[in-house]
C-alpha angles and dihedrals in degrees: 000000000000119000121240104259114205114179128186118210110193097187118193089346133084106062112199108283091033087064095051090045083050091047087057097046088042093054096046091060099031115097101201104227120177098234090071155035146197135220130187129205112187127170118293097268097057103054102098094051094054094044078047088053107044098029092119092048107096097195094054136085138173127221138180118246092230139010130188120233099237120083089217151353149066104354116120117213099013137121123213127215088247089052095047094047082048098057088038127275132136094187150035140201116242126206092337092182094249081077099045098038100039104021105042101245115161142207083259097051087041095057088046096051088047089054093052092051100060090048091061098043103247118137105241119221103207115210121219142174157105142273121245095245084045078059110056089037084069090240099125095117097041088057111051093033080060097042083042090051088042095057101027103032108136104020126120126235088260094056096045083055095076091040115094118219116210120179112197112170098218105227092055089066116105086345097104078233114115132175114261113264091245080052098059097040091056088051088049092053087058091049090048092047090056095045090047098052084057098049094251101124096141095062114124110230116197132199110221116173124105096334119175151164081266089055121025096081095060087044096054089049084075109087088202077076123084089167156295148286105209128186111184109007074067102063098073107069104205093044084051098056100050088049089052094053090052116113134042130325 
């Protein structure tokens, strides 16, 4: 049985003592049950004061937004896999489509950064979706089997194990605009249907696109979902809390 997965990206919100002040609040409203977890990724800066904060949960877990593929060097502004595990996380996002979309990050950087994830023993959440006009040109599979092959392309089931899917259609992402539940869920069959056919079944997939307090419930009734990856609907603790206790027990 795979655990709910809820993970909350911050993005570019949540400084250092903002993100103590939110555990508190968090932990006040958060009931701890055994069938989830939940995960944060805040901005760089942050990390160590959310590992320091939630260093005695044992169903959470902190991770960086982005990582570089090299352990080490000449490379301004960066963060490398190593750095991130020091100041504690035990994740890391991979190719969110921020990075791919705004930033120029391509199929070949994703599948390095994957890679040095797993050396430095950070679970890696792999990002992957389509375009909107991907999407009406009927290309979404196409799309994120071959961002899944690009990324993924020579590891065993056991190693996909450890790795987290996480489709996110891109033009579902801070539009207000989200993919059906029954949309997701097809897209999360195909997901499941690649990973199967590589031994991987006990990879988590999670939707990410838009979720909400309106919304989560419906999503989660789809047993294709093991989870989300939410943005906005994250930054408020008390509303994340009670979005991250929704579903069954």
């Amino acid at each position: 049985m795979r655990r709910l997965l809820f993970a909350a990206n911050w993005k570019m919100h949540v400084a250092p003592q903002q993100a103590r002040e939110y555990l508190k609040l968090f932990a006040m409203h958060y009931r701890t049950r055994p069938d989830r977890e939940v995960w944060f990724f805040p901005p760089a800066v942050s990390l160590e004061a959310v590992a320091h904060a939630i260093k005695d949960r044992t169903d959470a877990r902190v991770g960086a937004q982005n990582i570089h593929w090299e352990p080490k060097g000449a490379f301004t502004g960066e963060l490398s896999a190593p750095m991130a595990s020091h100041a504690g996380a035990r994740a890391t996002l991979i190719g969110h489509s921020e990075r791919r979309h705004l930033f120029g990050e391509t199929d070949e950087h994703v599948g390095r950064k994957l890679m040095a994830a797993l050396k430095a023993d950070l679970t890696p959440v792999l990002c992957v979706g389509e375009k909107l006009e991907e999407r009406d040109a009927g290309q979404t599979v196409a799309v994120v089997t071959q961002q899944l092959a690009a990324a993924l392309a020579g590891l065993d089931g056991g190693t996909l194990g450890n790795v987290v899917i996480a489709y996110e259609p891109v033009w579902a992402i801070g539009t207000g605009r989200n993919a059906s539940p029954q949309d997701a869920a097809q897209v999360h069959r195909e997901i499941r249907a690649w990973l199967k056919a590589r031994n991987a079944a006990r990879t988590r997939v999670l939707y990410g696109g838009s979720v909400n307090l309106t919304n989560i419930a419906e999503l989660l009734a789809e047993p294709e979902l093991d989870g989300v990856l939410v943005g906005a609907a994250s930054l408020d603790p008390e509303g994340w809390a009670t979005l991250a206790q929704t579903g069954a027990a």
